[in-house]
N, C-alpha and C positions, 0 to 999 in steps of 0.2 A: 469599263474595267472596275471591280470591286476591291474596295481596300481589306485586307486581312488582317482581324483585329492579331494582335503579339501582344506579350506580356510588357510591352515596353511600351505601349499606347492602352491599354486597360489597367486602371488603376487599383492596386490590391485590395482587398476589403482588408480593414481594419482587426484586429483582433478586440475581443470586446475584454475591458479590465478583468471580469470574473475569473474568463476564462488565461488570462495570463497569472493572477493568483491560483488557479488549480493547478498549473502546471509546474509554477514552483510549491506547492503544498506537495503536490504528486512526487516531485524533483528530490524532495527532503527525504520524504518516505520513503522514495526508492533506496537512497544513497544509505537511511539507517539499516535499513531491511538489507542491504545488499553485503555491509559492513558486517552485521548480526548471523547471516550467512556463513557470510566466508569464516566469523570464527567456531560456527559448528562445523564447517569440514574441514576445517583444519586442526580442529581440537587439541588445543593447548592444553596444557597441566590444570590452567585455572577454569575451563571451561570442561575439563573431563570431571574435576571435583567439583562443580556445578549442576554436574549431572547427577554424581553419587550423591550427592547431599540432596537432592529430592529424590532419591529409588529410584532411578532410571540404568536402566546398563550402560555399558559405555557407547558401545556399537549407537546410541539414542541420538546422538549428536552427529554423527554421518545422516541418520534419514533427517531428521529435523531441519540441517540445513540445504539435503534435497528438496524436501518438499517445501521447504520456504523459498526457494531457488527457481523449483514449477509455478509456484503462486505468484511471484514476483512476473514470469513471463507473461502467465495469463493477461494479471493486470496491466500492462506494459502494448499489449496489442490491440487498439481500440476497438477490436470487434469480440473482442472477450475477457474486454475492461470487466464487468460488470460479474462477473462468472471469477475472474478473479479475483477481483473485492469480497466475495464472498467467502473463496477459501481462504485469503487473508485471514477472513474476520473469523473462520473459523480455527485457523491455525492462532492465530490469537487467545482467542477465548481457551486453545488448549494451554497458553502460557499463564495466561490468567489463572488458570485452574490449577494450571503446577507449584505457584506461586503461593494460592490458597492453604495446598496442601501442607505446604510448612514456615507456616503462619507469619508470612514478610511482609514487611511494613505494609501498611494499607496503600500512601498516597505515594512513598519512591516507589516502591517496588509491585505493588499487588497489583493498583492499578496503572501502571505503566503500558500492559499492553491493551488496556481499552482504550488510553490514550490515541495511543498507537491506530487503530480501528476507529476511532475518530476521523482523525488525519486523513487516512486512506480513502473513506468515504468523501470527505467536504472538500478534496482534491477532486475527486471523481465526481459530484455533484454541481463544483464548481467550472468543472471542463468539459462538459459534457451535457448539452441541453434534453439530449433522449432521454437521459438518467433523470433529470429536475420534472421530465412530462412526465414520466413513469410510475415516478412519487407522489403525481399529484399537487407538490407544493414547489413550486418555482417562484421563492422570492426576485427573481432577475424579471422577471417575465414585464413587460413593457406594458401599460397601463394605456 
């Protein structure tokens, strides 16, 4: 008779630290990004004159937190993390841009969402070893 290994006689493999700090790096992002969201579809008084004060219509804040809403999901399913993180980083760069356009502080406001895109990626790099081969540069990599 053969014994049949169960999860109760194979011991779990370990999480490795990196990737428990990407997960909450990832954790934070989400919860901002999901916040940031919810108040473009819901467009409050202060987030509709947020929008008119950079030229944007109003209707701009219903797709804006749609498609921050698509890009949050992308990133959110590991097999289309990385496709995600990109529109992120491009939906980003479109707030960075908005930003520019009426000339907001540089370090709260302008670059806030580079920050931001930061975050996203070194959560993603930190979780995700295919992401660190891909790049070529996998400071974890085991020596």
């Amino acid at each position: 008779m053969t014994a049949i290994a169960t999860t109760a006689t194979v011991p779990a493999a370990k999480t490795p630290l990196a990737t428990k700090i990407g997960r909450g790096i990832t954790g934070f992002v989400v919860l901002f990004l999901l916040f940031d969201a919810a108040m473009h579809l819901a467009n409050p008084d202060f987030v509709a004159q947020s929008f008119q004060q950079q030229g944007f219509p109003a209707y701009a804040a219903l797709v804006t937190g749609l498609l921050e809403v698509g890009c949050l999901v992308l990133y959110l399913i590991p097999r289309t993390a990385v496709l995600g993180a990109l529109f992120q980083t491009a939906y980003l760069g479109g707030a960075f841009c908005a930003n520019l356009r009426i000339d907001a502080p540089l370090f709260s406001s302008m670059l806030f969402p580079v920050y931001i895109g930061v975050l996203v990626w070194a959560g993603l790099y930190l979780r995700n070893a295919a992401v660190r081969t891909a790049l070529g540069v996998d400071i974890l990599a085991k020596r």
